[in-house]
TIZA-790673 format. One line per field, with one value per residue (C-alpha): x, y, z; residue in three letters. Coordinates in nm, 2 decimals. Example, Ala and Ser with C-alpha at 12.3 -4.5 7.8 and 13.67 -1.06 7.14 Angstrom:
BEGIN
u	(1.23 | 1.37)
v	(-0.45 | -0.11)
w	(0.78 | 0.71)
code	(ALA | SER)
//
This chain:
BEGIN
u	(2.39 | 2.16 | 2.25 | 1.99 | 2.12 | 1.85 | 1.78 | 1.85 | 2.21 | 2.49 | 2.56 | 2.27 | 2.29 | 2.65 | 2.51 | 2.27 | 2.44 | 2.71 | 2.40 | 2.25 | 2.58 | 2.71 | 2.38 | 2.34 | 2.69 | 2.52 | 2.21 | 2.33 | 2.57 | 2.26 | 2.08 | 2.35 | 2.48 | 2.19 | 2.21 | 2.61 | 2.53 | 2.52 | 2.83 | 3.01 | 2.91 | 3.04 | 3.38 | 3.46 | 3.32 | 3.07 | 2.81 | 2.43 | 2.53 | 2.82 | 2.56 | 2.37 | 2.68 | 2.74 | 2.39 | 2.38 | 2.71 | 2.67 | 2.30 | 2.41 | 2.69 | 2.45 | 2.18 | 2.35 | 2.57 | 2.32 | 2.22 | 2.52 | 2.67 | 2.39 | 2.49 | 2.86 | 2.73 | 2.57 | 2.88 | 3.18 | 3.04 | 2.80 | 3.05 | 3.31 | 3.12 | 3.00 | 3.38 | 3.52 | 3.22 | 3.24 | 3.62 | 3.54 | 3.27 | 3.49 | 3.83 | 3.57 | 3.45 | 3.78 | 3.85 | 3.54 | 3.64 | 3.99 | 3.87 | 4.02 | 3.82 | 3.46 | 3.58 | 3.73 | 3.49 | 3.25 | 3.51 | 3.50 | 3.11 | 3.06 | 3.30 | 3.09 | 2.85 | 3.00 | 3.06 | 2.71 | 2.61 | 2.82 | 2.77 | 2.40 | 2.26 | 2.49 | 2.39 | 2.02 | 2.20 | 2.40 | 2.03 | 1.84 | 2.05 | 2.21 | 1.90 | 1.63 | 1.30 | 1.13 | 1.35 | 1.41 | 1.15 | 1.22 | 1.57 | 1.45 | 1.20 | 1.51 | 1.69 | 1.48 | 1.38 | 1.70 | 1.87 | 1.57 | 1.69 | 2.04 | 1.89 | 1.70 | 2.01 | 2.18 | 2.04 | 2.07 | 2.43 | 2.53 | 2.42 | 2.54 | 2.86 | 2.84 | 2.79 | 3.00 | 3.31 | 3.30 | 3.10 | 3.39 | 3.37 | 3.04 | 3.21 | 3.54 | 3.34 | 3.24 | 3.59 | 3.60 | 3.24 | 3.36 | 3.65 | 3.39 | 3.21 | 3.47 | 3.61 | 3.30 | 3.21 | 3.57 | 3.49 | 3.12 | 3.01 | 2.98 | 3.01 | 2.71 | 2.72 | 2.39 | 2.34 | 2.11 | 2.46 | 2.56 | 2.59 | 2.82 | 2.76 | 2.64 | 2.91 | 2.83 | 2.45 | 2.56 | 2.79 | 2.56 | 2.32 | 2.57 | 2.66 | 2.30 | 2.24 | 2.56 | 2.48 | 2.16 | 2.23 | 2.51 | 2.30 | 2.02 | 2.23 | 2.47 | 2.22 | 2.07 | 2.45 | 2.62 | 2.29 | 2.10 | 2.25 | 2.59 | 2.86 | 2.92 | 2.53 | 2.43 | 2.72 | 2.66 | 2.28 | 2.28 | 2.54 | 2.31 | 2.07 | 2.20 | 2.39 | 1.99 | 1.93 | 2.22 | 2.19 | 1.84 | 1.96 | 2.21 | 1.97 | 1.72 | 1.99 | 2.25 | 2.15 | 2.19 | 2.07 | 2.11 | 1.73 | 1.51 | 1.27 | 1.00 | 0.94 | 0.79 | 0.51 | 0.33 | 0.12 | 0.10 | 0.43 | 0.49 | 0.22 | 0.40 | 0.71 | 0.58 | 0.39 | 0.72 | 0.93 | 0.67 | 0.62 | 0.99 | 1.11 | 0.85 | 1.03 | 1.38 | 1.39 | 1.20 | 1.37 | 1.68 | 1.60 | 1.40 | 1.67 | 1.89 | 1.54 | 1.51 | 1.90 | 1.88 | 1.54 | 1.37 | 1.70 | 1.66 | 2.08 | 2.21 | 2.07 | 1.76 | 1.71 | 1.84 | 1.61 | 1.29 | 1.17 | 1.26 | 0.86 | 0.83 | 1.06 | 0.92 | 0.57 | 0.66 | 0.82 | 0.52 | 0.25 | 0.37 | 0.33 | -0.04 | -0.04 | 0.09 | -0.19 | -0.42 | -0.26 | -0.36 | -0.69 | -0.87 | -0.57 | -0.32 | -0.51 | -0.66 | -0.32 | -0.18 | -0.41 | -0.48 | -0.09 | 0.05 | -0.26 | -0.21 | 0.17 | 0.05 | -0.10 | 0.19 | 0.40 | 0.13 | 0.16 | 0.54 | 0.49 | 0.41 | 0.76 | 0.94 | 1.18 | 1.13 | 0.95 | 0.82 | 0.90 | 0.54 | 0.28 | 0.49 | 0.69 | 0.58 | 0.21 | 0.34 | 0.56 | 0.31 | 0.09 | 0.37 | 0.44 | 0.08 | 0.09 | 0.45 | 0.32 | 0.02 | 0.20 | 0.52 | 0.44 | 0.16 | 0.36 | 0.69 | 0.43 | 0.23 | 0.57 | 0.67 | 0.38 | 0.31 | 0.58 | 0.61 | 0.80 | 1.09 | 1.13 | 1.08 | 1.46 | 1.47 | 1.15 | 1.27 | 1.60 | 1.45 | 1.19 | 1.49 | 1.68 | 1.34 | 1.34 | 1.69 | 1.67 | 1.39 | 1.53 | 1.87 | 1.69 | 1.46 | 1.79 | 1.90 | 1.60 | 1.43 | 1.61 | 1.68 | 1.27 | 1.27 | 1.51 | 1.71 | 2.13 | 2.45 | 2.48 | 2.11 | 2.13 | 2.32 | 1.98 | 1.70 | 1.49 | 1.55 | 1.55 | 1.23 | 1.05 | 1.26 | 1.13 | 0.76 | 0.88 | 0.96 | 0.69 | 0.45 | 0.60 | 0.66 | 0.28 | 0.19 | 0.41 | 0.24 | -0.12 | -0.01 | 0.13 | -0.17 | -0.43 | -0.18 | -0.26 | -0.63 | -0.62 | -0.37 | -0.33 | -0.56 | -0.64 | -0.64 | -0.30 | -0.11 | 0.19 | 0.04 | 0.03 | 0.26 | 0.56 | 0.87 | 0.78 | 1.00 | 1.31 | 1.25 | 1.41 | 1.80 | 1.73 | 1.92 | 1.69 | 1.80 | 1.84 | 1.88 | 2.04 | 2.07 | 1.88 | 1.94 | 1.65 | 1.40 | 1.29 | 1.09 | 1.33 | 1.36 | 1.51 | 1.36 | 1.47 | 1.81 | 1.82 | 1.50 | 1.59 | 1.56 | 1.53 | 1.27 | 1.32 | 1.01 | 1.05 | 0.81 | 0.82 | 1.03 | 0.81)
v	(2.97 | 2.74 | 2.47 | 2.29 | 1.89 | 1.65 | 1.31 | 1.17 | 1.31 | 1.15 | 1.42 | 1.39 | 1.04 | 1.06 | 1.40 | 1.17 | 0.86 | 1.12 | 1.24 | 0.88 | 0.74 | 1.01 | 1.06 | 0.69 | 0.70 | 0.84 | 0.73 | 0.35 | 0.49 | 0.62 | 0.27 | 0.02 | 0.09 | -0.02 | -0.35 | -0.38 | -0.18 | -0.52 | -0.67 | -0.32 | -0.31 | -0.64 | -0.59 | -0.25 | -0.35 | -0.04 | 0.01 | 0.13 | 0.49 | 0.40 | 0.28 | 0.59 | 0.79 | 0.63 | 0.67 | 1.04 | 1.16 | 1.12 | 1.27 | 1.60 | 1.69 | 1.65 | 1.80 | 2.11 | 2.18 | 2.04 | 2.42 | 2.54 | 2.24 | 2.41 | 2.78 | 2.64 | 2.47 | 2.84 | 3.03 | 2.79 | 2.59 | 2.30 | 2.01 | 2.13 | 2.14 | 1.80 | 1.64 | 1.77 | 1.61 | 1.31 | 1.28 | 1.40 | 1.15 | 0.90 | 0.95 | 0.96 | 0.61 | 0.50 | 0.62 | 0.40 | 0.10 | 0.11 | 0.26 | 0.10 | 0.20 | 0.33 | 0.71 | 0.71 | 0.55 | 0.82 | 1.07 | 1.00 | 0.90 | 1.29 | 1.38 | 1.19 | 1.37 | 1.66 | 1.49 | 1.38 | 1.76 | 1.87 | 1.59 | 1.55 | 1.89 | 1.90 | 1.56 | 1.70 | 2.09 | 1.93 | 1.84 | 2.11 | 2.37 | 2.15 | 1.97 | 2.19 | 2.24 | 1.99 | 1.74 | 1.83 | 1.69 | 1.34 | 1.37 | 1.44 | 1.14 | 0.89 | 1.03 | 1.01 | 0.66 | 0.52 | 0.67 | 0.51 | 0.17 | 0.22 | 0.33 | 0.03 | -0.23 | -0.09 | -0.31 | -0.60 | -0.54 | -0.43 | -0.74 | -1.00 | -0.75 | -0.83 | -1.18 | -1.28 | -1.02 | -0.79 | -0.50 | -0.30 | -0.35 | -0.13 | 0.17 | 0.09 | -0.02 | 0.38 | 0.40 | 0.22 | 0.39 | 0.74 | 0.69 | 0.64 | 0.91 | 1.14 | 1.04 | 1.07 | 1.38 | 1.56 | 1.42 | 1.41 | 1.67 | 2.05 | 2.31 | 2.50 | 2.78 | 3.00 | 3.33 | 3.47 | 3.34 | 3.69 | 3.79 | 3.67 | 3.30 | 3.23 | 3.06 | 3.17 | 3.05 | 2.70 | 2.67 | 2.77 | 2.56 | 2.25 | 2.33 | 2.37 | 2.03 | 1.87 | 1.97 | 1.88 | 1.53 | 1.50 | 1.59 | 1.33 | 1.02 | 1.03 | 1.15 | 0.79 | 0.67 | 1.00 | 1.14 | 1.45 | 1.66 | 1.55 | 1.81 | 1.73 | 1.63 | 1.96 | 2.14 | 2.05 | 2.09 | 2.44 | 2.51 | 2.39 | 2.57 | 2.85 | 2.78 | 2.76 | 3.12 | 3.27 | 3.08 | 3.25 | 3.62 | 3.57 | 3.43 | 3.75 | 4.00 | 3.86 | 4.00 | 3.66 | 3.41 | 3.04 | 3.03 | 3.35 | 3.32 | 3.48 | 3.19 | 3.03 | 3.31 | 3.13 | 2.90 | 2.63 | 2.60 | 2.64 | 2.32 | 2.12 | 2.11 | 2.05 | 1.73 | 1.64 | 1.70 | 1.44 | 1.19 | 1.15 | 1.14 | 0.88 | 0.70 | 0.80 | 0.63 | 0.31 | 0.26 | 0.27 | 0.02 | -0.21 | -0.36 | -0.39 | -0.57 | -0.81 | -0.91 | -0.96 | -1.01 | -1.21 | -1.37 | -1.29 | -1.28 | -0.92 | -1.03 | -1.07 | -0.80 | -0.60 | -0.69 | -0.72 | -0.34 | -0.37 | -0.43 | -0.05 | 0.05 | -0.14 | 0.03 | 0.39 | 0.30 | 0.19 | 0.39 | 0.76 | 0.91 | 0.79 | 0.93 | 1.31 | 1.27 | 1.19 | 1.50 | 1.76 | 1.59 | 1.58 | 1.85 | 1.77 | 1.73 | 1.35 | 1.19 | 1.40 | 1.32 | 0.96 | 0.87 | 0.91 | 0.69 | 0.40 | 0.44 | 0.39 | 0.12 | -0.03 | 0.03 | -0.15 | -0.47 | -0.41 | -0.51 | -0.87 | -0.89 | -1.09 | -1.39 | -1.64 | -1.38 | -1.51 | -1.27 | -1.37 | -1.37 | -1.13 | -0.90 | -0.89 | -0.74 | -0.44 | -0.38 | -0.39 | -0.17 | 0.09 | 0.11 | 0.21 | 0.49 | 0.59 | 0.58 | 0.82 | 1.06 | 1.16 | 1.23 | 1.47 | 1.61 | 1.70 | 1.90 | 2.13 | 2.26 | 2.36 | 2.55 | 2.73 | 2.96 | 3.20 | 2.99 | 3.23 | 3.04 | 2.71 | 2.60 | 2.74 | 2.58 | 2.21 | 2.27 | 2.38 | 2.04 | 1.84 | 1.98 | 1.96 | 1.57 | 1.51 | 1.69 | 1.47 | 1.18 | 1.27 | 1.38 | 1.09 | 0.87 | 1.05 | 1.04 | 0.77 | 0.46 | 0.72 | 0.74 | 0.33 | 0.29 | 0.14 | 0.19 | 0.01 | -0.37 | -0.33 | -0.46 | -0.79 | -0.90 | -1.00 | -0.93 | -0.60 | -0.48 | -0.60 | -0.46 | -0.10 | -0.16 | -0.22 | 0.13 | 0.27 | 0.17 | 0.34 | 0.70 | 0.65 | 0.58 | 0.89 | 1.11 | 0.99 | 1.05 | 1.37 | 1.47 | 1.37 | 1.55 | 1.83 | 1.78 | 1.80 | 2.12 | 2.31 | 2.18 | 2.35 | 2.21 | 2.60 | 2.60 | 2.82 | 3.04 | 3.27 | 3.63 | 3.58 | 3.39 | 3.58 | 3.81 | 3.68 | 3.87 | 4.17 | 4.13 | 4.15 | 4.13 | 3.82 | 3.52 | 3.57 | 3.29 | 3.10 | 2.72 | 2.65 | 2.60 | 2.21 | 2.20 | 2.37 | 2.04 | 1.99 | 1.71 | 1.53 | 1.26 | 1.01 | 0.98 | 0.89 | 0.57 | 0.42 | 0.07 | 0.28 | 0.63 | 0.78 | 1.02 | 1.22 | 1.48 | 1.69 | 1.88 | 2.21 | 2.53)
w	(-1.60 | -1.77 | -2.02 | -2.27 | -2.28 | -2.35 | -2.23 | -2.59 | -2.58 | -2.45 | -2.23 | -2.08 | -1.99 | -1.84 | -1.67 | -1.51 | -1.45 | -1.23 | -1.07 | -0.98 | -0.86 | -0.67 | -0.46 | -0.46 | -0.24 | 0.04 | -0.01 | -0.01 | 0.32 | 0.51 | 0.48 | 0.50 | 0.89 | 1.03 | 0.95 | 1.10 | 1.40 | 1.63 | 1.48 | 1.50 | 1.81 | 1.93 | 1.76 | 1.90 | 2.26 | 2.24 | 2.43 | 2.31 | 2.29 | 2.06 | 1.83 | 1.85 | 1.79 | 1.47 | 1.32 | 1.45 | 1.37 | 1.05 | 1.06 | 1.23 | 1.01 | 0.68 | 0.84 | 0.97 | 0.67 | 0.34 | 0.33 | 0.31 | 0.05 | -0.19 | -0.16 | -0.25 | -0.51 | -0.67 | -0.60 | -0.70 | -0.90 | -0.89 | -1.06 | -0.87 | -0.49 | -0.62 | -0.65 | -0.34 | -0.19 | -0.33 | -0.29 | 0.05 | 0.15 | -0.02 | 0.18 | 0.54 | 0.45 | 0.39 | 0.74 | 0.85 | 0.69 | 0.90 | 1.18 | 1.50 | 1.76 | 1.76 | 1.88 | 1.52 | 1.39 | 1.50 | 1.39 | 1.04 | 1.05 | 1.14 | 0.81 | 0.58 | 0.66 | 0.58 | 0.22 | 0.22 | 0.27 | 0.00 | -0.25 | -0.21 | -0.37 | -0.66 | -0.79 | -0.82 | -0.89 | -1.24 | -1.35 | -1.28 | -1.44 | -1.75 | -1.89 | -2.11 | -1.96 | -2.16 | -2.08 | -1.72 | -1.53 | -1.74 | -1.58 | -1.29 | -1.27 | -1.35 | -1.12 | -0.81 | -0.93 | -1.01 | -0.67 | -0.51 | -0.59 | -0.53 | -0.22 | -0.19 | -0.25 | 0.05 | 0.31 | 0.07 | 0.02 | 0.41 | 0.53 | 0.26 | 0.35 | 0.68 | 0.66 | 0.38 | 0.43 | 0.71 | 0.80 | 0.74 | 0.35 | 0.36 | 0.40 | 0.18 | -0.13 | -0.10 | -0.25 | -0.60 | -0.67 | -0.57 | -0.81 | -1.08 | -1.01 | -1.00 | -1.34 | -1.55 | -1.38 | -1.49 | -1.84 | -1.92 | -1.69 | -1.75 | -1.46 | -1.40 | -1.15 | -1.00 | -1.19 | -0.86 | -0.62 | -0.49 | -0.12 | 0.14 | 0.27 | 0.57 | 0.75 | 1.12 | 1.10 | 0.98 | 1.25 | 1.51 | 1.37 | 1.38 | 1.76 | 1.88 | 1.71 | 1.85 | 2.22 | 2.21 | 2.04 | 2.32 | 2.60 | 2.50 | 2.42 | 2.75 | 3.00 | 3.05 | 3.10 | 3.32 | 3.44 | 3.35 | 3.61 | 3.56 | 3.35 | 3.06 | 2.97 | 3.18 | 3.00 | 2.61 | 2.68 | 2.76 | 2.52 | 2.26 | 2.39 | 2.37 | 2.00 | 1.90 | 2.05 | 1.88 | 1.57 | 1.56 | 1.64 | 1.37 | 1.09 | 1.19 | 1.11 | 0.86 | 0.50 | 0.35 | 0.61 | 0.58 | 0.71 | 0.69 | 0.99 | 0.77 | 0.55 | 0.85 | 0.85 | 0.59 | 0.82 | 0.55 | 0.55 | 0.93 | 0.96 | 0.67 | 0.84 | 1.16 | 1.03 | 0.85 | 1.21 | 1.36 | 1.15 | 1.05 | 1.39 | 1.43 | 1.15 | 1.20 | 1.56 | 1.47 | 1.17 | 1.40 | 1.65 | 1.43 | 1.21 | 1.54 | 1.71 | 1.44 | 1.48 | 1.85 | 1.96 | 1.64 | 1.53 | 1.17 | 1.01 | 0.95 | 0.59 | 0.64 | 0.86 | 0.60 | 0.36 | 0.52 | 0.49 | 0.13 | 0.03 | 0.18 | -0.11 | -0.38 | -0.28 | -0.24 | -0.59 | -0.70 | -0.51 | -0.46 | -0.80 | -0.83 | -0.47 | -0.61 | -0.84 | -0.58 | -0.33 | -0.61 | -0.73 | -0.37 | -0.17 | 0.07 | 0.40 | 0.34 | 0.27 | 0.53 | 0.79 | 0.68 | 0.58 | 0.93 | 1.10 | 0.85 | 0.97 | 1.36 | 1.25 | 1.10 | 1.38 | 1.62 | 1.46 | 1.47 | 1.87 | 1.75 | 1.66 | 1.95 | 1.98 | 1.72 | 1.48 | 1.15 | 0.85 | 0.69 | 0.99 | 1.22 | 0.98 | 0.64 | 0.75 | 0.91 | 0.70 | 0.41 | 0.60 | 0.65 | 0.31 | 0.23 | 0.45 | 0.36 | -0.06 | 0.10 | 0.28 | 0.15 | -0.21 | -0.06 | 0.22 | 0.03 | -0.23 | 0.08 | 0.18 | -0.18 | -0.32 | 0.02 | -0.06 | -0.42 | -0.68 | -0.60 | -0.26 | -0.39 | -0.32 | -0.01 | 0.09 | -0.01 | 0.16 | 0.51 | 0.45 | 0.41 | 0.70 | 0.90 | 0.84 | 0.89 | 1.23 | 1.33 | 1.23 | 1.43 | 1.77 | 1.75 | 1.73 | 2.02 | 2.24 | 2.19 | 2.29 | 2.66 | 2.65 | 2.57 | 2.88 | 2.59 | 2.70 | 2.80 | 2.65 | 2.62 | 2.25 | 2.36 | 2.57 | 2.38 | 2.69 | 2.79 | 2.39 | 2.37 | 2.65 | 2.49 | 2.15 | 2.30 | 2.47 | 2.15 | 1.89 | 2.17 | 2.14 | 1.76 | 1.74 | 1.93 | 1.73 | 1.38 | 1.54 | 1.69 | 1.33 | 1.16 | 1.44 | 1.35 | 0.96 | 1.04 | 1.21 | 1.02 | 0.67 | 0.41 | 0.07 | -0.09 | -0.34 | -0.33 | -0.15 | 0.16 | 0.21 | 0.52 | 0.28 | 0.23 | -0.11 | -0.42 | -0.50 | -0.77 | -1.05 | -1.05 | -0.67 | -0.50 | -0.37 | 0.04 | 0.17 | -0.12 | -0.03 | -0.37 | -0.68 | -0.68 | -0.46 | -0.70 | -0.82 | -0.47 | -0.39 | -0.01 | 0.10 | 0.34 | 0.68 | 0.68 | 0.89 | 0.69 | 0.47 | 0.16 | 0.18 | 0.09 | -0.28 | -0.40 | -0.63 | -0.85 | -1.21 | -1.15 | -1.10)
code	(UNK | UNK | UNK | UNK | UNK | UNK | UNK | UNK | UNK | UNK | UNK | UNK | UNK | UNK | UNK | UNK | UNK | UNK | UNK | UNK | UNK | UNK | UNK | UNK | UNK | UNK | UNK | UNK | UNK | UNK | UNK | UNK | UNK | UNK | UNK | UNK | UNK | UNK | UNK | UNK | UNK | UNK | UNK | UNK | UNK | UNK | UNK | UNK | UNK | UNK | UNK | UNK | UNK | UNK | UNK | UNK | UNK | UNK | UNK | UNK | UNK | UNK | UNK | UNK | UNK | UNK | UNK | UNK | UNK | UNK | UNK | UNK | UNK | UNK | UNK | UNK | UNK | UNK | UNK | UNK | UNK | UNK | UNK | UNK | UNK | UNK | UNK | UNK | UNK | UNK | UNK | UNK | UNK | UNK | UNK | UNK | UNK | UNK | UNK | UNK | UNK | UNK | UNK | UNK | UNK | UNK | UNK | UNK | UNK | UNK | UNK | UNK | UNK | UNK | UNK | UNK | UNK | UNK | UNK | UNK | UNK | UNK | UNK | UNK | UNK | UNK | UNK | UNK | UNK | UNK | UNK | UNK | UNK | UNK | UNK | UNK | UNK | UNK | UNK | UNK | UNK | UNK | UNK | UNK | UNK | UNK | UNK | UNK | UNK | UNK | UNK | UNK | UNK | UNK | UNK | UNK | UNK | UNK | UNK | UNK | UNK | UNK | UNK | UNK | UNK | UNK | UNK | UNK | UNK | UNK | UNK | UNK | UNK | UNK | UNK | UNK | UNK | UNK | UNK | UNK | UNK | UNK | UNK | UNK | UNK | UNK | UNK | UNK | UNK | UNK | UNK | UNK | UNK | UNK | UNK | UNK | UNK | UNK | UNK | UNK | UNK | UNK | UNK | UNK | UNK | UNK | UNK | UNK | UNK | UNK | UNK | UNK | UNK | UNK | UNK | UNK | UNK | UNK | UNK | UNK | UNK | UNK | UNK | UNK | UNK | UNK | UNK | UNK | UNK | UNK | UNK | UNK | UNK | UNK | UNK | UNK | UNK | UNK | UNK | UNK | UNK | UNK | UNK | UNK | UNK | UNK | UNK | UNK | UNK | UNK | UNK | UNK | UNK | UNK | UNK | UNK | UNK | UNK | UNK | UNK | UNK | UNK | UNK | UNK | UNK | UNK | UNK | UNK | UNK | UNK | UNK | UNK | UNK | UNK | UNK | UNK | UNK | UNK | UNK | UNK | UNK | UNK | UNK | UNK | UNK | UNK | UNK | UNK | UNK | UNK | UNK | UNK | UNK | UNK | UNK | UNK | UNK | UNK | UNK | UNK | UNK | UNK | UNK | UNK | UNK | UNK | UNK | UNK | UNK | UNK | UNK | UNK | UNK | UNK | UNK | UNK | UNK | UNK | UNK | UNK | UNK | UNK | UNK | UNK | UNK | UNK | UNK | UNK | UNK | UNK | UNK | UNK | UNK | UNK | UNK | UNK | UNK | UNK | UNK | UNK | UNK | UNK | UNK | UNK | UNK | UNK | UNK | UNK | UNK | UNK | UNK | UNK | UNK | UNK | UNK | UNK | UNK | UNK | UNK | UNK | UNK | UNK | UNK | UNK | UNK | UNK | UNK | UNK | UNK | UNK | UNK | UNK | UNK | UNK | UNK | UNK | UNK | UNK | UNK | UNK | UNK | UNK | UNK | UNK | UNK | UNK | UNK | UNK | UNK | UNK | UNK | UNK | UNK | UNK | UNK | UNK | UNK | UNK | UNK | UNK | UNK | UNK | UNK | UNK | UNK | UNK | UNK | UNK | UNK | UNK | UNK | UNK | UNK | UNK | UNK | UNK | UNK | UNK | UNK | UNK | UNK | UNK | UNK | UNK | UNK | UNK | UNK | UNK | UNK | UNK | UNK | UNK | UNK | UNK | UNK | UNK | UNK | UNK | UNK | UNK | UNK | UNK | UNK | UNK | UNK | UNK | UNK | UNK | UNK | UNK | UNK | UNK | UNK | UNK | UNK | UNK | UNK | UNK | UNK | UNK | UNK | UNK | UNK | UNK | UNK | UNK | UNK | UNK | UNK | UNK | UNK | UNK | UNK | UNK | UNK | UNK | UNK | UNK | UNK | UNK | UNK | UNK | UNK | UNK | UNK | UNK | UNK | UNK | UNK | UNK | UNK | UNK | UNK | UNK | UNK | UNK | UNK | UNK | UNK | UNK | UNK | UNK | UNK | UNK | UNK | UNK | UNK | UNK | UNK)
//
């Protein structure tokens, strides 16, 4: 069911200001921890895997159930998936805020992102099926630009938080916005549901999905503290392991799967998202460690750590439309190979970041730099994935791009700082963090050249979907697969630990 609201009206406007706050919630929330990680860390007593635990808890909840929070959406209603995730999301942070020790701290990171997952494709799902189709892509527009600076204010406001208050007031001032949200969207709001929303949901693949990412993640955070061969990391590595194989099986012979293996028989799309998997693991783990490194190695104040990657944001702000334009003028595969190597670039002058760092001379020119490259890539990047599948597949397309970077963003999290030889009380010595972040910035830097040799060889500038994509639904035929239509619109988020996530979207096919 379709609805034809305009920008003009004033349900359009409180449509869209639902939309921009309640995506904003976890955009801010994905952006904000960071910057609090050393004084949570502190206060709590945990040690470097704690840290990691409260990043990637909340990644692998999102990332294994955002497919799912869509197909909800279709079936029960998009306004109403959107309020119980929002009320959701809000009652987990609440649970953050007051969280005495960091196991239930962890706990309730892992529900919000369960919130997240459910919250997160109805705020784009409201807009995509209430505005008209002339009006659509201008709501569309506002809303990935006004999310991106919500977005951006997160690191701003999490370390004045932390500074000023306590780092425990980032996750309760989730509260009195969620209560906002909630009551514009009962008034001003209508309820939209999928007319195509038909078939059973696919409740086994997500959670086999969610278990092969949670024994994985477990495995690769506590092996450098209990040892690879010992139990437990042994134990919840195989299981994942075999989750993945099984989660497979299941999606290969369900009649509605979560994630239809044959979309990934269109190579161009196969190659999109294994640029994206690179790249945004590259960003995903440095993103992690960096705000932490400029807290305990460079001495910058959980402030101005916070806001130091904000140039990035104001750039990609800036940068990434004329970038689109540039992706469809000239094709994909010279902002694809050319984005990731600025990137490396970036993340080599990153290693001149050590104690007594200035923000001008040591900071500011990397972070400049990445920015570039971010503005060059992303825009490009998010585009290849969408039109190398029929229009059809479009939604499912931008939701398996937006799991695919969430993914990489959560293993890099876990794997990293084990590859940097980063654990323990490693993030109360300046010493031994730097010698990891040196580590760190070296593997990052390899995965964005790999990604963009990978973009040379396999991305092709010809538009269009492949013979091998999965065919488009007949008429009156059911989209399989579908994860919802909110993601249509060719929308992704950025990697969720970056200083301001990263929100690209396109005109609606």
């Amino acid at each position: 069911m379709s609805l034809q609201v305009t920008m003009s009206s004033p349900t359009g406007r409180w449509i869209l200001l639902a939309s921009v706050l309640g995506s904003g919630l976890a955009g801010i929330d994905a952006t904000v921890v960071n910057v609090a990680l050393p004084t949570i860390g502190t206060e709590l007593g945990a040690d470097f895997a704690g840290l990691q635990w409260i990043v990637t808890g909340y990644t692998l909840t999102l990332a294994s159930f955002i497919l799912l929070g869509g197909s909800l959406g279709d079936r029960f209603g998009r306004r109403r998936v959107f309020l119980v995730g929002v009320v959701w999301f809000a009652a987990a942070s609440l649970m953050c805020g007051l969280a005495p020790t960091m196991d239930i701290l962890i706990g309730a990171r892992a529900l919000q992102g369960v919130g997240g997952a459910l919250l997160t494709p109805g705020s784009l799902a409201m807009i995509q099926a209430s505005f008209a189709s002339e009006d659509r892509a201008k709501a569309i527009g506002a809303w990935s630009g006004l999310g991106g600076v919500a977005t951006a204010v997160g690191p701003f406001l999490g370390g004045w938080l932390v500074e000023s208050v306590s780092w425990r007031w980032i996750f309760l001032i989730n509260v009195p916005l969620a209560v906002v949200v909630v009551l514009i969207a009962l008034r001003h709001v209508p309820e939209t549901r999928g007319e195509a929303a038909t078939g059973r949901l696919d409740l086994g693949g997500a959670v086999l999905g969610a278990a092969a990412l949670a024994g994985v993640t477990y495995a690769l955070i506590e092996a450098p503290a209990r040892g690879i061969g010992s139990l437990p990391v042994l134990g919840s590595g195989l299981a994942g392991i075999a989750a993945a194989g099984a989660f497979l099986a299941v999606e290969r012979h369900t009649a509605h799967p979560m994630l239809p293996p044959g979309i990934f028989a269109a190579r161009q799309f196969a190659a999109a998202n294994a640029v994206t998997f690179l790249v945004y693991a590259a960003f995903g783990g440095i993103f992690f460690l960096l705000v932490v490194h400029l807290q305990v190695v460079a001495g910058f104040s959980p402030l101005a750590a916070g806001t130091a990657l904000l140039p990035v944001t104001v750039l990609m702000l800036l940068l990434s439309p004329r970038a689109g334009v540039l992706g469809t003028r000239v094709g994909p595969k010279l902002p694809m190979s050319l984005g990731p190597v600025i990137c490396a670039a970036a993340l080599l002058l990153m290693l001149r970041i050590g104690v007594g760092a200035s923000y001008l001379t040591d900071v500011l020119p990397a972070v400049l730099i990445l920015g570039l490259g971010l503005s060059l890539l992303v825009a490009p990047l998010t585009s290849t994935a969408l039109s190398a599948v029929p229009d059809r597949q479009a939604g499912l397309a931008s939701g398996v791009n937006n799991a695919v970077a969430r993914a990489a963003g959560l293993l890099a999290v876990a794997v990293l700082p084990a590859l940097a030889g980063l654990s323990g009380a490693a993030y109360t010595d300046a010493d031994a963090f730097n010698d990891g972040f040196r580590t760190a910035v070296l593997v990052g830097t390899a995965a964005l050249l790999a990604g963009a040799l990978l973009a040379v060889m396999a991305i092709r500038n010809t538009p269009g979907p492949e013979r091998g994509a999965v065919p488009a639904a007949g008429p009156g035929e059911p989209a399989s697969g579908h994860p919802g239509e909110y993601l249509r619109s060719c929308s992704i988020d950025g990697p969720s630990t970056a200083p301001g996530a990263v929100r690209q979207s396109c005109p609606p096919g």
